[in-house]
N, C-alpha and C positions, 0 to 999 in steps of 0.2 A: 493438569486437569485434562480428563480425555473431552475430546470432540463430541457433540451432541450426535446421539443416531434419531435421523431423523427418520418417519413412514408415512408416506400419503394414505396409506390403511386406517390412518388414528386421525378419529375426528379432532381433534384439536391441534396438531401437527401442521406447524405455517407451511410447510411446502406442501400441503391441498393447495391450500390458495393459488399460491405460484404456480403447480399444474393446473390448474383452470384456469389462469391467465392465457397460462402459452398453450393450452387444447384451445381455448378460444379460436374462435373461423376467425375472425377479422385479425389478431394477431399474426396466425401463423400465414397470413396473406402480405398482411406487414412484411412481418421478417422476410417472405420471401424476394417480398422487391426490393426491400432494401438487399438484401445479400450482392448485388451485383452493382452496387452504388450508391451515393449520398441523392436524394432524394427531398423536392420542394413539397409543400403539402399539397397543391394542385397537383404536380407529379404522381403524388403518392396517391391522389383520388382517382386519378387517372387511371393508374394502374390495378389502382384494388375496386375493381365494376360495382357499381350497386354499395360502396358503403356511403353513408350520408354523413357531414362533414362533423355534426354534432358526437357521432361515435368517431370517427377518423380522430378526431381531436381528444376526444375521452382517453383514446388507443394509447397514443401519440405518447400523454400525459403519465398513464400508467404503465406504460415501457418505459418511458424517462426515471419514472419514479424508481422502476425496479432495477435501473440498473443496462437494460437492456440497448438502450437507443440512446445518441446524445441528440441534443437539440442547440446548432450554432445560430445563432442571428446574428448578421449583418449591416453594421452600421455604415448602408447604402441611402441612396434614393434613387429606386423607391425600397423601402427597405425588404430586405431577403433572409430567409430562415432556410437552412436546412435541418435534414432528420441523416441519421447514419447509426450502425449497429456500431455498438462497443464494443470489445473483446469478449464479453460477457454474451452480447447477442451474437456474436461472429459461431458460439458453439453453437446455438440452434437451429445455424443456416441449413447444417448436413438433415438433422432428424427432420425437421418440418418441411424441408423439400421434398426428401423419400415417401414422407406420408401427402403432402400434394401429387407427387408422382402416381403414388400405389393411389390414388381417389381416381386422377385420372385413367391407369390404365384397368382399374378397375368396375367403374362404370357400370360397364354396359352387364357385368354379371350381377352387381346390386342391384340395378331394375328389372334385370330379369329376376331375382330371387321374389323382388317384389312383388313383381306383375304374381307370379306363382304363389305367394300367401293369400295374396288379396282376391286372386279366384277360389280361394278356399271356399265351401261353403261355412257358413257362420261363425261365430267368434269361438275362438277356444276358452273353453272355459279353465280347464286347465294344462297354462303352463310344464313343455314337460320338465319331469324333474319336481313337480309339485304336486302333491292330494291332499 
């Protein structure tokens, strides 16, 4: 039996989901800081600014779920959990670094493009490419 071909084009196609997972900002924030280490979930709020612990944890859950991240607990006191990619997450370290990269060195031409729509005068009505 051949292999399913799979298209994020076809709305009913499971790998949408999965790419809207991993396009997600807070994932690929994730991934990033994990890529360089196993990681505590204070650690990991530490590093990833501004997410608030109810999504951190949501994250955390649905990278686990997919395969992406394991989650070790430590029968310590006081007790300790880490987060770490899997083999699975280890390929997303390259593409979602390159795309933090390119946001980064990018910047400063997106707000310029911005600033320059937004002194447009009034809204376009239409779209080019559309009548």
């Amino acid at each position: 039996m051949d292999a399913p071909v799979w298209n994020i084009m076809v709305a009913t196609c499971p790998s949408r989901t999965s790419l809207a997972k991993i396009a997600n900002k807070w994932t690929a924030m994730i991934v990033i800081a994990l890529s360089k280490e196993p990681l505590r979930f204070g650690e990991l709020r530490g590093e990833v600014d501004g997410i608030s612990g109810k999504v951190l944890a949501d994250t955390l859950r649905d990278l686990e779920r997919d395969g992406i991240l394991n989650r070790t607990s430590y029968n310590e006191m006081p007790p300790r959990v880490e987060y770490e990619l899997t083999a699975l997450g280890h390929t997303l370290r390259e593409p979602l670094t390159a795309l933090g990269r390119w946001a980064e060195e990018h910047i400063s031409e997106v707000m310029e493009a911005r600033d320059t729509y937004d002194e447009r005068p009034g809204p376009s009505v239409n779209p080019p490419g559309r009548h």
